[in-house]
MDTraj code that builds the backbone (N, CA, C; nanometers):
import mdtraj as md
import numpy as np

residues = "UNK UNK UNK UNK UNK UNK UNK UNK UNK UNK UNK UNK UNK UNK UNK UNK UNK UNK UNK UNK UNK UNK UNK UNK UNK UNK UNK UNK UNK UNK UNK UNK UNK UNK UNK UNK UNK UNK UNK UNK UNK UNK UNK UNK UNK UNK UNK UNK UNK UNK UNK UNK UNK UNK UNK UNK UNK UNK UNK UNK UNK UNK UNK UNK UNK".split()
xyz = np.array([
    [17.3960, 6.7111, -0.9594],
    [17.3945, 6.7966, -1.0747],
    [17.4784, 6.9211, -1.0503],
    [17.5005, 6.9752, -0.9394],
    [17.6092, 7.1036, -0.8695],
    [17.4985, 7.2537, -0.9445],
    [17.5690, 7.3478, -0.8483],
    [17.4800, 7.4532, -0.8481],
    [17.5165, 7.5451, -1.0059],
    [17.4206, 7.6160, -1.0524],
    [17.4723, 7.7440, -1.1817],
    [17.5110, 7.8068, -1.1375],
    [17.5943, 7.8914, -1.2396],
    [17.6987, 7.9989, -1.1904],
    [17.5767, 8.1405, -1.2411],
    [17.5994, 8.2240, -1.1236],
    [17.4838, 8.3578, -1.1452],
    [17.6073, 8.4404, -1.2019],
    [17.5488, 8.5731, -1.2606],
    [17.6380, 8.6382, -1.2709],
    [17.6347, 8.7481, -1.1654],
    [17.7198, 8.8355, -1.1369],
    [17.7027, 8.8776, -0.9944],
    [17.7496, 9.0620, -1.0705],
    [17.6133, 9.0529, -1.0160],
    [17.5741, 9.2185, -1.0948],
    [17.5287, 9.2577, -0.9408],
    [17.4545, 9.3948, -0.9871],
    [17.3807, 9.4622, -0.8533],
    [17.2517, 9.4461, -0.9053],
    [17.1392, 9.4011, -0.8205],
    [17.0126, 9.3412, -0.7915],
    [16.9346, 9.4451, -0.8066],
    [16.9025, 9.5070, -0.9039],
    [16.7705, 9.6322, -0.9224],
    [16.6602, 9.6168, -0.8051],
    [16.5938, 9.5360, -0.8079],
    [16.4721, 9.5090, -0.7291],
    [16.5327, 9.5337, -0.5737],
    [16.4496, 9.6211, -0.4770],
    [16.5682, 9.5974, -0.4003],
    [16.5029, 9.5530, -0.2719],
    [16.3780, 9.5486, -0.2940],
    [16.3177, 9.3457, -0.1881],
    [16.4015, 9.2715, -0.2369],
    [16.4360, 9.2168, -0.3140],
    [16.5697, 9.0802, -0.3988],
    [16.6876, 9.1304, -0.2991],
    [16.7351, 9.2063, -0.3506],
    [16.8232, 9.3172, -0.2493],
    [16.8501, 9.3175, -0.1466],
    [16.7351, 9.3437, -0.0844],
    [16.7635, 9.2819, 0.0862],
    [16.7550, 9.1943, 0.1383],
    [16.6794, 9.0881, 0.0613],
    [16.6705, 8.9735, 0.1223],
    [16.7964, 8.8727, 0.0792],
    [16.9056, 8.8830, -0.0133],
    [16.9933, 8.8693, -0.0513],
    [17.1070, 8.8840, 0.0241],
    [17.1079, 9.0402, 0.0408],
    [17.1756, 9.1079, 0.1629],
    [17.1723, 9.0491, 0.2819],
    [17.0435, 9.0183, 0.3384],
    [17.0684, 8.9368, 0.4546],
    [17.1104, 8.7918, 0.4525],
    [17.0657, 8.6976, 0.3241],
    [17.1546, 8.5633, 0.3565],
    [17.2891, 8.5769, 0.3271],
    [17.3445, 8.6534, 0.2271],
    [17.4678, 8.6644, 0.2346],
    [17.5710, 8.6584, 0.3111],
    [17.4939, 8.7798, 0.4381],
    [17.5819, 8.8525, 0.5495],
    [17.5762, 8.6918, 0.6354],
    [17.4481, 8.6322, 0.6413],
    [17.4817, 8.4856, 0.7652],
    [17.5609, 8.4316, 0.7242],
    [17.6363, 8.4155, 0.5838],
    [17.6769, 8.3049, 0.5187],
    [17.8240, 8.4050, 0.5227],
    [17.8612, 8.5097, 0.5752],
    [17.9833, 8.5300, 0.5656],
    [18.0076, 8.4980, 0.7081],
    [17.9149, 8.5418, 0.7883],
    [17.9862, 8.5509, 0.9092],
    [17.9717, 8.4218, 0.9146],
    [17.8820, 8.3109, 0.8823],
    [17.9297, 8.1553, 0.9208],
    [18.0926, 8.1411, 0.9010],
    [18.1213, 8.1561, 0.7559],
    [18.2667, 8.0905, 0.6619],
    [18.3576, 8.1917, 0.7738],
    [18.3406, 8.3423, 0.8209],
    [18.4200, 8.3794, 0.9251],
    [18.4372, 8.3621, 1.0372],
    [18.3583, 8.2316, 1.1411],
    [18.3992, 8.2052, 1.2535],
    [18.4239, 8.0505, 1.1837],
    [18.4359, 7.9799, 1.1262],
    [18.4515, 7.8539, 1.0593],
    [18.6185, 7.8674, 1.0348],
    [18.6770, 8.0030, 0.9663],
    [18.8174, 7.9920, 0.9822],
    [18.8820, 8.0458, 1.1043],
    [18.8353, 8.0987, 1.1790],
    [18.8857, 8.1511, 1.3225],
    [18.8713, 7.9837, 1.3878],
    [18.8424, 7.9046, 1.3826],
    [18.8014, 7.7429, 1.4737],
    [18.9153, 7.6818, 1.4037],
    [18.8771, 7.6629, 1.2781],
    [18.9489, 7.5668, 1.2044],
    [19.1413, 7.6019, 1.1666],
    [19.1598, 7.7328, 1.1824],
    [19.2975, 7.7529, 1.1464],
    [19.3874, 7.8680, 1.2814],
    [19.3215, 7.8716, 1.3754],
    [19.3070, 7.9950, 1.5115],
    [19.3565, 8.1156, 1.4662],
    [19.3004, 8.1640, 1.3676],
    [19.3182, 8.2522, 1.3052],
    [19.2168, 8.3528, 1.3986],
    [19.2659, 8.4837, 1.3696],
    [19.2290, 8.6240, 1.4617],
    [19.1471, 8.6814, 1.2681],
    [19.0190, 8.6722, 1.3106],
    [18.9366, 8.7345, 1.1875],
    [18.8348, 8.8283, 1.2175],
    [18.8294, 8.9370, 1.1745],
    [18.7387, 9.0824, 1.1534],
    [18.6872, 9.0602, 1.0669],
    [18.5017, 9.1472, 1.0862],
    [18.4739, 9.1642, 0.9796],
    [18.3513, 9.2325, 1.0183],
    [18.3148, 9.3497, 0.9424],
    [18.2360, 9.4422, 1.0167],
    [18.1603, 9.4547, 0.8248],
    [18.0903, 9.4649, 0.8716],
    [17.9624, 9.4782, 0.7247],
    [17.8604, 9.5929, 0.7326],
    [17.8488, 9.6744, 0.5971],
    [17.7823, 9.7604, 0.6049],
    [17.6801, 9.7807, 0.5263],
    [17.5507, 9.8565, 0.5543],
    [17.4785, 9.8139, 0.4460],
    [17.4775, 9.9193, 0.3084],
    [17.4003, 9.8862, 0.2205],
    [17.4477, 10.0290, 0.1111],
    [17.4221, 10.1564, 0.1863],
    [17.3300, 10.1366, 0.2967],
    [17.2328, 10.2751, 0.3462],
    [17.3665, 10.3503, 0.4473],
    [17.4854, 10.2835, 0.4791],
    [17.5726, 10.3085, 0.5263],
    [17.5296, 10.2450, 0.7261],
    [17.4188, 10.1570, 0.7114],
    [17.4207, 10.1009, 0.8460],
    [17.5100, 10.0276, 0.8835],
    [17.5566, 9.9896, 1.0371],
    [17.6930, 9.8708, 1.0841],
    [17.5450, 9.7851, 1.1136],
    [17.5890, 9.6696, 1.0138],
    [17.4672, 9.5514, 1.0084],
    [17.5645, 9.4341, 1.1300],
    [17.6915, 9.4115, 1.1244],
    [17.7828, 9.3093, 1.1632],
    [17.8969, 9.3477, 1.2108],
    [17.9558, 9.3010, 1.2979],
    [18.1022, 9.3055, 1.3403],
    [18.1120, 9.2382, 1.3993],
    [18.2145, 9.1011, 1.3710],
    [18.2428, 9.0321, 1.4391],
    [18.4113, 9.0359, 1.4455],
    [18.4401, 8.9955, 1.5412],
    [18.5726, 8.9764, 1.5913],
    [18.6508, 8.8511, 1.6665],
    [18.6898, 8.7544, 1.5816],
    [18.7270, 8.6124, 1.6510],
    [18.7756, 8.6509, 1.8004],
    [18.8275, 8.7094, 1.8139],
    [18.9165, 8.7262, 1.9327],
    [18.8324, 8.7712, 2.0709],
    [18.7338, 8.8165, 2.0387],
    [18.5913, 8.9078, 2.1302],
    [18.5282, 8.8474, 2.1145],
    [18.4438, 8.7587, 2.0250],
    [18.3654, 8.6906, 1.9972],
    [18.2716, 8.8024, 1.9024],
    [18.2001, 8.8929, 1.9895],
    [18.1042, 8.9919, 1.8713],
    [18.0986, 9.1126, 1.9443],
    [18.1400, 9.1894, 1.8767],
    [18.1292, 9.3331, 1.9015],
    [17.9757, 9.3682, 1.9324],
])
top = md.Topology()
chain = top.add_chain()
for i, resn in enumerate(residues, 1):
    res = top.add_residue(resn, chain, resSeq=i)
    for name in ("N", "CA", "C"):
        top.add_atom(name, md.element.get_by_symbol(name[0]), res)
traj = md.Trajectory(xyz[None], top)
């Protein structure tokens, strides 16, 4: 049947919010070491949270900051 399309607003509730926030962030940094393997591509990516925390940084080349 394939997935609905959400519309991609900002999440009032912000339990929804964070818990959002956190699958998101696994699901980037998966798709970002997935193209560092698959194409040897050199990929950054450092994530922050709204609160201005460093939640992530990864670095193909280092493996993880």
């Amino acid at each position: 049947m394939g997935r609905g399309k959400i519309v991609i607003r900002r999440i009032d509730n912000s339990t929804n919010r964070q818990v959002t926030f956190s699958k998101r962030r696994g699901g980037l940094l998966k798709k970002a070491k997935e193209l560092s393997i698959l194409c040897d591509a050199e990929v950054g990516l450092v994530v922050f949270s709204s609160t201005g925390r460093l939640y992530e940084c990864f670095l193909a080349w280092f493996d993880m900051c």
